[in-house]
MARTI-480032 format. One line per 2 residues: number of its first residue (from 0); their letters; for each residue z, x, y of N, C-alpha, C, O. Coordinates in Angstrom, 2 decimals. Each point is the difference from the previous one (the first is absolute). Last residue first. Example, Ala and Ser with C-alpha at 12.3 -4.5 7.8 and 13.67 -1.06 7.14 Angstrom:
REM MARTI-480032
1 = SA = 7.08/12.85/-2.25/0.06/0.82/1.19/0.73/-0.77/1.09/0.17/0.51/1.11 | -0.24/-0.22/-6.83/0.00/-0.89/1.19/0.00/0.90/1.20/0.66/1.04/-0.02
END
This chain:
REM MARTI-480032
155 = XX = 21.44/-10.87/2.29/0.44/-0.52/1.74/0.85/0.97/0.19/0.60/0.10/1.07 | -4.74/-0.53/-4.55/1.27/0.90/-0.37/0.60/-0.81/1.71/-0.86/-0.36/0.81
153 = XX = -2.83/-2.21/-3.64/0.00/0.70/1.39/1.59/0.42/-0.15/0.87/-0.82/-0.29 | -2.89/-0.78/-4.29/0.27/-0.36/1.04/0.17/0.82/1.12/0.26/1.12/-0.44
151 = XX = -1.18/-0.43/-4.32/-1.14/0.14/1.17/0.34/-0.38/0.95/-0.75/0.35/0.92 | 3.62/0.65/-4.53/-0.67/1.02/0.49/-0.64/0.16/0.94/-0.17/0.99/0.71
149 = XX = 2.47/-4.60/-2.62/1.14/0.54/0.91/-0.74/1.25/0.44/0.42/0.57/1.00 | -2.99/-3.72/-3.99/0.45/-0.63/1.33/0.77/0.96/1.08/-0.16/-0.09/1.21
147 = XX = -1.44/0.91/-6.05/-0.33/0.46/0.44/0.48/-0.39/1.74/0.09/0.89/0.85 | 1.35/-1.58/-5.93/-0.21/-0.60/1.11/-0.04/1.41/1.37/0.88/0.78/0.37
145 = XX = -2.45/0.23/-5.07/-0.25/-1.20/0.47/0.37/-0.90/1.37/-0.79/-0.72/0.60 | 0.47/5.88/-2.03/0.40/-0.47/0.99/-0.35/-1.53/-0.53/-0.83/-0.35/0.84
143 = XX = -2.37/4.21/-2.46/1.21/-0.99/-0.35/0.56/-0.78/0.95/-0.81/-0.79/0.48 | -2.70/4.07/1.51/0.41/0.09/-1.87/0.64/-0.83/0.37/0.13/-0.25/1.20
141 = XX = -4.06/0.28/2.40/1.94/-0.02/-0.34/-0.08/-0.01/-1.76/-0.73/-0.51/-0.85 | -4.03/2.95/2.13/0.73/-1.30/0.20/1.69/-0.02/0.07/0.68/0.93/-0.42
139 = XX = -4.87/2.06/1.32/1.27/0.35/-0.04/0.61/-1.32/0.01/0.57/-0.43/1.00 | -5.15/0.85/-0.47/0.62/1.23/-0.42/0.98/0.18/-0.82/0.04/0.66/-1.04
137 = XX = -1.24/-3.76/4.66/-0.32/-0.04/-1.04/0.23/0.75/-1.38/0.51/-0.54/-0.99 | 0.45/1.98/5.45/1.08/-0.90/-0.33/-0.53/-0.47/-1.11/0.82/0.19/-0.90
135 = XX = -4.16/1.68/3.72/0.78/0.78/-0.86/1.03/-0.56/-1.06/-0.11/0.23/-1.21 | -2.48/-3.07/4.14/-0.45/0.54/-1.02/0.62/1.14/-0.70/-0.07/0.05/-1.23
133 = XX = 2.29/-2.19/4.36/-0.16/-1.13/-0.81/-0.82/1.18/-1.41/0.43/0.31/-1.11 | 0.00/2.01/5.40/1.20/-0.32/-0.88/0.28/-0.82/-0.73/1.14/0.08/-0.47
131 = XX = -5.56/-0.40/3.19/0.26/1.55/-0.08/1.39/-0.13/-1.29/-0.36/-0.13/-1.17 | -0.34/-3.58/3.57/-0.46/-0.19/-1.03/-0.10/1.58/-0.73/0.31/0.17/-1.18
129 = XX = 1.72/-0.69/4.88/1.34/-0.73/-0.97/-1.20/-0.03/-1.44/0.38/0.06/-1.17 | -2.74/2.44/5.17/1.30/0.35/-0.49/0.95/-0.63/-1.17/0.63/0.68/-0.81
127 = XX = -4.10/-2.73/3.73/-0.27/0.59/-1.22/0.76/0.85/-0.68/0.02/-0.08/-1.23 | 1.64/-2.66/4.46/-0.08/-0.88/-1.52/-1.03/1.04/-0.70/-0.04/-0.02/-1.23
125 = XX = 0.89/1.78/5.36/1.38/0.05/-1.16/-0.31/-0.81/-0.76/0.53/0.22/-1.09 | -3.92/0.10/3.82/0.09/1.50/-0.66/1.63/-0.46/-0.66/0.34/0.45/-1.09
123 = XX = -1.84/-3.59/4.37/-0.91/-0.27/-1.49/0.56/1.41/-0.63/0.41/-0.29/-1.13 | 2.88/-0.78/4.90/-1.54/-0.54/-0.19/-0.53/0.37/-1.60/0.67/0.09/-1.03
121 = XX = 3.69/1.71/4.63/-0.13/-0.84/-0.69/-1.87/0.10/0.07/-0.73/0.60/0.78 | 2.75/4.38/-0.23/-0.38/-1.84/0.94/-0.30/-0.72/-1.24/-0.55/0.43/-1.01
119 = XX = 4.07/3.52/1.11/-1.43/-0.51/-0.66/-0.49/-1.20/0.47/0.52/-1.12/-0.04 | 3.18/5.64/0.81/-0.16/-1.30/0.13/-1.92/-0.17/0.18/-0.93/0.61/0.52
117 = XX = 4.85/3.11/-2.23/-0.70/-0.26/0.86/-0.22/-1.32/0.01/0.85/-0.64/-0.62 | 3.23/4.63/-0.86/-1.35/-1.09/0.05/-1.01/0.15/0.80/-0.27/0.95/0.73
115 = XX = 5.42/0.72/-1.02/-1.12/0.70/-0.91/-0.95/-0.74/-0.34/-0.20/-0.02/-1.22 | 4.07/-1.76/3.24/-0.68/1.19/0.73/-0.75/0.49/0.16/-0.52/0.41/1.03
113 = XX = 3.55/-3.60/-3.79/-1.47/-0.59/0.71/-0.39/1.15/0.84/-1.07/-0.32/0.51 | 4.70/0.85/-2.30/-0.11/-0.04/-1.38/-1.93/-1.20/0.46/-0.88/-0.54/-0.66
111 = XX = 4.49/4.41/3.86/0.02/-1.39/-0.70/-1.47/-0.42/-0.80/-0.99/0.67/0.32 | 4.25/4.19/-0.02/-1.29/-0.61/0.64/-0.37/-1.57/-0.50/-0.11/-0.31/-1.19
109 = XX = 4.09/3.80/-0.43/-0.33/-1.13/1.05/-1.03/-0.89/0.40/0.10/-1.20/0.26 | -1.05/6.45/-1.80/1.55/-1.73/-0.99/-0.20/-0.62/1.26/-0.78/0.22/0.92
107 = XX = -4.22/1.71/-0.63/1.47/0.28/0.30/1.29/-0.92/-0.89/0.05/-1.14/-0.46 | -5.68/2.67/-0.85/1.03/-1.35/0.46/1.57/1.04/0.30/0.54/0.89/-0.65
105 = XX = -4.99/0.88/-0.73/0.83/0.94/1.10/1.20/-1.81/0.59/0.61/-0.28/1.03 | -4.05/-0.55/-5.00/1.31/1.43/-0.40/0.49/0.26/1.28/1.18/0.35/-0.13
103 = XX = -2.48/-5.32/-0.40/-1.02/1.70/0.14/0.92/1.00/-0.03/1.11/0.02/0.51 | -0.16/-4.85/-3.05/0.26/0.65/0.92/-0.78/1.10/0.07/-0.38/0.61/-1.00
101 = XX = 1.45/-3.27/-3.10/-1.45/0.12/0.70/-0.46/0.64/1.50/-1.15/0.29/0.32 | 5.96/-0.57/-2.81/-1.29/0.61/-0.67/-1.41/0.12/0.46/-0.75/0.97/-0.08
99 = XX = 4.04/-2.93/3.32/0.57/0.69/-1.10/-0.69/1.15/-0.31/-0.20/1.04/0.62 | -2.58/-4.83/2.09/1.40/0.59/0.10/0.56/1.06/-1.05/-0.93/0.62/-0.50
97 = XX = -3.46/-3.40/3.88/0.39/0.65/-1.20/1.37/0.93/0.12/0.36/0.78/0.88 | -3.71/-5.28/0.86/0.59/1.50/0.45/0.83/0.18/-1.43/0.32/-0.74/-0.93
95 = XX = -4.00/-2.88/4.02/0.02/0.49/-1.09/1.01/1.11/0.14/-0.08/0.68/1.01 | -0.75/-5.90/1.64/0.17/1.88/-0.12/0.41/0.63/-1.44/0.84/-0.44/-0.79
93 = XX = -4.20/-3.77/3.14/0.86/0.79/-0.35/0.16/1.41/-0.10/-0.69/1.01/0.09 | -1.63/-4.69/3.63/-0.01/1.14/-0.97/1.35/0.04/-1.02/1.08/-0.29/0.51
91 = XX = -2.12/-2.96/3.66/-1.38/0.54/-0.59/0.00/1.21/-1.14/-1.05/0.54/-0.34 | 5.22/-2.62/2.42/-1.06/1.00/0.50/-1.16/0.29/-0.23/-0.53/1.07/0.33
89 = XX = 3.71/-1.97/-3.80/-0.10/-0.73/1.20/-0.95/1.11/0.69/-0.55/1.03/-0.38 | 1.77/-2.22/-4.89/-0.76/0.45/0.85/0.67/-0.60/1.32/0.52/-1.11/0.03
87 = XX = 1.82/3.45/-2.86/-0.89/-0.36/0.96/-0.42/-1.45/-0.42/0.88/-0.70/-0.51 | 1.08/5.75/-2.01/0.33/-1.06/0.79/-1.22/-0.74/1.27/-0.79/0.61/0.71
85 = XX = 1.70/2.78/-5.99/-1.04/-0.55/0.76/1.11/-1.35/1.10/0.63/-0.93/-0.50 | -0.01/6.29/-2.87/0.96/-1.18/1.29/-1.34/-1.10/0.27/-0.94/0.68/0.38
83 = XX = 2.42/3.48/-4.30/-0.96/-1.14/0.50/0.85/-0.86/1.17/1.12/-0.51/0.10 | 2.01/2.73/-2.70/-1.09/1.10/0.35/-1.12/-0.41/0.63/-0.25/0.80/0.89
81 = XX = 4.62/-3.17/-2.93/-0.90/-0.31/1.80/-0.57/1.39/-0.28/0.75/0.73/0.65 | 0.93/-3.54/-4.74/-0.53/1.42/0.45/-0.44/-0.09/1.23/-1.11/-0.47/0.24
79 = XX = 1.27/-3.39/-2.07/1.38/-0.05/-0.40/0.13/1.37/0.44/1.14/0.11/0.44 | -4.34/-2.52/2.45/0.09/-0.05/-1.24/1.74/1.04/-0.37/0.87/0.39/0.77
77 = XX = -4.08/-4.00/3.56/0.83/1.77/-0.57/0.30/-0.81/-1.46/0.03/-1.16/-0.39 | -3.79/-0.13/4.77/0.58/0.04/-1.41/0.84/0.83/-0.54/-0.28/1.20/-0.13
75 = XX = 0.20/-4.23/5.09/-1.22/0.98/-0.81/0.59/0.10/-1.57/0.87/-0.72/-0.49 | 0.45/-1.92/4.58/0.98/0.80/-0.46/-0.38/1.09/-0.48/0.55/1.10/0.13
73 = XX = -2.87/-4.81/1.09/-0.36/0.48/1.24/1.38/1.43/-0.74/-0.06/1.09/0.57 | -3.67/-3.60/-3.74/1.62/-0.65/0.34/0.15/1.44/1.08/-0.61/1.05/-0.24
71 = XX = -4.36/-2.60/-0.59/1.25/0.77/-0.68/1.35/0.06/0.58/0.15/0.16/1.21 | -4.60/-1.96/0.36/0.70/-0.97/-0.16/1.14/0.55/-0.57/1.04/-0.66/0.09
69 = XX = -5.49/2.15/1.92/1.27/0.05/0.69/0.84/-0.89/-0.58/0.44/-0.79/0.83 | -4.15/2.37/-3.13/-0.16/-1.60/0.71/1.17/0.02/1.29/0.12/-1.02/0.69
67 = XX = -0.02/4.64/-3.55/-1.33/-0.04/0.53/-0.20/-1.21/0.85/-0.55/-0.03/1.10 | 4.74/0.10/-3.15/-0.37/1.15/0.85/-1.10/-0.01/0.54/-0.03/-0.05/1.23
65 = XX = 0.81/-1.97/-5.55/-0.21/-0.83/1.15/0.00/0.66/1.38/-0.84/-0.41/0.80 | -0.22/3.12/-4.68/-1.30/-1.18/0.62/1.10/-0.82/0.96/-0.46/-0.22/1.12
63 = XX = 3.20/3.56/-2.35/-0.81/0.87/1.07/-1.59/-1.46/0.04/-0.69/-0.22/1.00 | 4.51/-0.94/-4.04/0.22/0.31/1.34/-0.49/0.56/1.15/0.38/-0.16/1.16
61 = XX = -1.50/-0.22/-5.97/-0.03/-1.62/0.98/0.63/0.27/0.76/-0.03/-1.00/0.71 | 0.20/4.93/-2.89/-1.76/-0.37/-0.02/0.27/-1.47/1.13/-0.44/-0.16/1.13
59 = XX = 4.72/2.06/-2.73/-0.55/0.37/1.45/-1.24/-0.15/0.17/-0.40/0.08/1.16 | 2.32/-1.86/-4.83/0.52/-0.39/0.82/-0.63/0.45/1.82/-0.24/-0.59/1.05
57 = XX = -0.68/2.75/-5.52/-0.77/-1.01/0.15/1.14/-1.08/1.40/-0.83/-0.70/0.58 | 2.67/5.11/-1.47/-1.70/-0.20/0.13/-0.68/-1.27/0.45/-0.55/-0.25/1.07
55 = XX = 5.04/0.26/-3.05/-0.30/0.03/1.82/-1.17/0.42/0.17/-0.63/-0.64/0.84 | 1.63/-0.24/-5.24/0.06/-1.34/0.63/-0.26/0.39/1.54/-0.61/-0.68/0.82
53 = XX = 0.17/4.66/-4.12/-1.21/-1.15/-0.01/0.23/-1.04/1.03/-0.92/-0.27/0.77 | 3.60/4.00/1.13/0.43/-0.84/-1.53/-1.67/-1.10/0.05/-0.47/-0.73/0.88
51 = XX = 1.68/5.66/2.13/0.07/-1.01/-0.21/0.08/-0.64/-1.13/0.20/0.70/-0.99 | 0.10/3.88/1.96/0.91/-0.87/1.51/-0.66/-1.74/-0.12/0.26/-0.81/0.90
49 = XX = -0.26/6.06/-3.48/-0.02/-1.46/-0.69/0.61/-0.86/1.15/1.20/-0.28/0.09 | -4.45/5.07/1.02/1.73/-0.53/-0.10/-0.21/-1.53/-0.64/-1.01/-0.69/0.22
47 = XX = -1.87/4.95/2.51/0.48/-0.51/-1.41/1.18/-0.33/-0.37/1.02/0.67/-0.13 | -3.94/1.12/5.12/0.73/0.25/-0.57/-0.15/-0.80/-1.52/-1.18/-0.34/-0.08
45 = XX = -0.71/2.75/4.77/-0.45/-0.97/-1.60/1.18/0.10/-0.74/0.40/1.11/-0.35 | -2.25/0.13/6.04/0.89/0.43/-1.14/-0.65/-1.26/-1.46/-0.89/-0.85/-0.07
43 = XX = -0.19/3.30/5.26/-0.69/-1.47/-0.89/1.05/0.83/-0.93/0.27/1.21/0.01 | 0.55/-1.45/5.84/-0.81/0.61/-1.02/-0.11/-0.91/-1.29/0.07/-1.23/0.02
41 = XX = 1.12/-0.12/4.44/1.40/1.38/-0.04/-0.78/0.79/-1.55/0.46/1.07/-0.40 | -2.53/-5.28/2.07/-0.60/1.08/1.04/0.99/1.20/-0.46/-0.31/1.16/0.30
39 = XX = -0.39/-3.68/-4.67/0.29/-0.43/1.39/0.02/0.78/1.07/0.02/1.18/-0.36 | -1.40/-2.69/-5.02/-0.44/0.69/1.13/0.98/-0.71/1.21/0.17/-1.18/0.28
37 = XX = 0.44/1.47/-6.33/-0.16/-0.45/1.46/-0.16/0.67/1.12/0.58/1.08/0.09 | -0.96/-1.97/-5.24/-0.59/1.26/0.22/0.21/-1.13/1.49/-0.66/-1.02/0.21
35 = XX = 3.11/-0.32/-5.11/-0.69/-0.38/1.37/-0.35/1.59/0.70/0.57/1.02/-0.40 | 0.83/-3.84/-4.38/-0.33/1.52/0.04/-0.88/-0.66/1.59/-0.95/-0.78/0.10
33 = XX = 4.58/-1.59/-3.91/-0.82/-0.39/0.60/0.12/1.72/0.99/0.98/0.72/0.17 | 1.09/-3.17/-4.73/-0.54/1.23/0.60/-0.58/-0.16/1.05/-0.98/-0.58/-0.47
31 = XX = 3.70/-3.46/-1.71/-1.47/0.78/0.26/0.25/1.09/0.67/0.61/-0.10/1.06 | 2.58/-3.36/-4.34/0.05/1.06/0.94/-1.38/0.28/0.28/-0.70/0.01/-1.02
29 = XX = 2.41/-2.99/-2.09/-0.76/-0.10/0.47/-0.40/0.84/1.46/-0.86/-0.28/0.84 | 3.54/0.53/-4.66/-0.81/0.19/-0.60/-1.03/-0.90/0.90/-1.01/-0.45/-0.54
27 = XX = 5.58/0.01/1.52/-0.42/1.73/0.25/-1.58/-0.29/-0.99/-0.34/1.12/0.37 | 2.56/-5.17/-0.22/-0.42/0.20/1.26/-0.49/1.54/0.02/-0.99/0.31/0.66
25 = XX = 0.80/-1.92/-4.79/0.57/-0.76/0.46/-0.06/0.96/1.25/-0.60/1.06/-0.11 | -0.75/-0.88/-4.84/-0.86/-0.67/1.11/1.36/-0.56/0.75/0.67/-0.93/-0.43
23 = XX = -0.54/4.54/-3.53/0.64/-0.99/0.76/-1.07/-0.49/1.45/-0.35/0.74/0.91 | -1.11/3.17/-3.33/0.31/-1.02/-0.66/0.70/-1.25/0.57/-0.77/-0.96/0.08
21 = XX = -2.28/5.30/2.05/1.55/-0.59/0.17/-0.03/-1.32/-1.28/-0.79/-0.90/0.30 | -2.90/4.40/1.38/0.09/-0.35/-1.00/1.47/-0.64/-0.40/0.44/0.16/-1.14
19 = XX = -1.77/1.39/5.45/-1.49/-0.52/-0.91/0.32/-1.08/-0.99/-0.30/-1.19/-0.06 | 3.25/2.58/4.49/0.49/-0.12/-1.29/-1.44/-0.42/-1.07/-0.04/-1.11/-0.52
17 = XX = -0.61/1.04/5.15/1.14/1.39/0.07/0.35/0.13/-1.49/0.19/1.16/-0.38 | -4.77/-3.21/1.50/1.38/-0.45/-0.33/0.46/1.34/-0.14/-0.44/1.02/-0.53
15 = XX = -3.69/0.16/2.89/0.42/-0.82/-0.73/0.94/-0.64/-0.50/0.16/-0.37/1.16 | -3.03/1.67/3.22/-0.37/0.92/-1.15/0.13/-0.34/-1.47/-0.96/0.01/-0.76
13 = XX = -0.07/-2.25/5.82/0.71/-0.22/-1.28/0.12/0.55/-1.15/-0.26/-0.63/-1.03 | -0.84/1.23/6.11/-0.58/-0.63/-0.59/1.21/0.11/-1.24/1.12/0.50/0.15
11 = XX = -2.16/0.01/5.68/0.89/-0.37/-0.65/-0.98/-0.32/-1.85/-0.99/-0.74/0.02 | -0.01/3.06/4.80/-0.67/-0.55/-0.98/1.20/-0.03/-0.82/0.52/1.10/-0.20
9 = XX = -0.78/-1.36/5.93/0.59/0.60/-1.20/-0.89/-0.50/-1.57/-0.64/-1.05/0.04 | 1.27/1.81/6.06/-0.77/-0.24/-0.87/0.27/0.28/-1.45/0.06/1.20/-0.29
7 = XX = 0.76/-1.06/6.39/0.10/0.50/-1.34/-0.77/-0.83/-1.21/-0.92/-0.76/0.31 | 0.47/-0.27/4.41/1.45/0.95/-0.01/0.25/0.37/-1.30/1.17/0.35/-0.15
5 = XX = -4.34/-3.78/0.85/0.15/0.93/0.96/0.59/1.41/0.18/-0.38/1.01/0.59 | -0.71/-3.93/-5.19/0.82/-0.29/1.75/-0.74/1.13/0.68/-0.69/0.91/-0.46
3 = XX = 0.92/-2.67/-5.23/-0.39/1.12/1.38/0.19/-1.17/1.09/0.17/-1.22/0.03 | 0.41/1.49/-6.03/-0.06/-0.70/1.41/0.09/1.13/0.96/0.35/1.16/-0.20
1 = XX = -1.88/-2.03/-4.99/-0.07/0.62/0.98/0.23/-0.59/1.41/-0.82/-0.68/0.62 | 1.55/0.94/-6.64/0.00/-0.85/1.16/0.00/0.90/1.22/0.72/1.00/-0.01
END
């Protein structure tokens, strides 16, 4: 998946379950690897890290199409791992930023946890984007989990 701005720019993709071959289908056996190469005017780093779960993937695909429509919940999307940040939309844009693990190496302690971004004008390029992470996400279906309800809901 590829989003860009002005101000930076990132390829987020899906390498594979943190756990391949995990027997127990249950929330760790849906861990994703996920492998981003990001640009911002302070420079480009890449980092590798399990910062999402099949359910927030696909959670954040219908969040960046309604986004596109300007309709994505104005809070944005977080997941159980804030390494990924998406907030917005307002302004005609969201904001994309990166923390922890996914953070650019010259990140300061402290430094707040939206710093390290940029921001993406709403419109057609993020539903290609959600479809961009639909198709990978294929890939990689949720193992097990029958009730699945407490995974996909919006973290508050």
């Amino acid at each position: 998946m590829t989003l860009e701005g002005h101000d930076g720019s990132c390829e987020l993709s899906i390498a594979q379950y943190q756990f391949p071959t995990r027997e127990k289908m249950d929330l760790d056996a849906n861990w994703l690897v996920v492998e981003g190469r990001v640009t911002l005017p302070d420079g480009e780093w890449r980092f590798r890290d399990p910062c999402l779960t099949t359910f927030e993937a696909a959670r954040l695909a219908d969040w960046l199409e309604a986004s596109a429509k300007g309709k994505g919940d104005r809070r944005g999307c977080s997941f159980i791992e804030p390494n990924l940040n998406f907030y917005g939309p307002s302004n005609g844009a969201i904001r994309v930023s990166f923390s922890l693990e996914a953070a650019p190496p010259w990140v300061r302690r402290g430094d707040d946890w939206d710093k390290h971004g940029f921001n993406v004008p709403v419109g057609p390029a993020l539903a290609v984007a959600a479809q961009q992470l639909r198709r990978a996400l294929a890939a990689f279906p949720a193992r097990g989990m029958e009730d699945r309800a407490q995974w996909t809901a919006p973290l508050g």
